[in-house]
C-alpha positions, 0 to 999 in steps of 0.5 A: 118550356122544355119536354123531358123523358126518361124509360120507367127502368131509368133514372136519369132525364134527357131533353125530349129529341121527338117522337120518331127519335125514340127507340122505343114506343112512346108508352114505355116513357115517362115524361115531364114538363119544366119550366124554360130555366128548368128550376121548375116543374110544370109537370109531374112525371106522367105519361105523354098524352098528359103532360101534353094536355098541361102544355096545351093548357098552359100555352092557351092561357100564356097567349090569352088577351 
């Protein structure tokens, strides 16, 4: 899965560097979640703690036996 952000002024997206990378803080972006060929989305566009929580849920369920 690949992370993406982009500033709300912005329109253009770029691969997610981490969180001390960031010139500004964290609620001034918006973020998403595409797949690893990044033909598909994930995750909307949201902010971090909720594109967060969907990565979370779908790495539980990837590794669930």
């Amino acid at each position: 899965m690949v992370l993406q952000y982009k500033l709300k002024s912005s329109s253009s997206w770029k691969d997610y560097p981490g969180k001390d990378k960031l010139k500004e803080i964290v609620s001034k972006y918006h973020f998403r979640l595409l797949s690893e060929d990044r033909k598909k989305i994930l995750a909307e566009k949201g902010s971090y703690e909720k594109v967060m929580k969907r990565f979370r849920q779908i790495e539980f369920f990837k590794h669930k036996s």
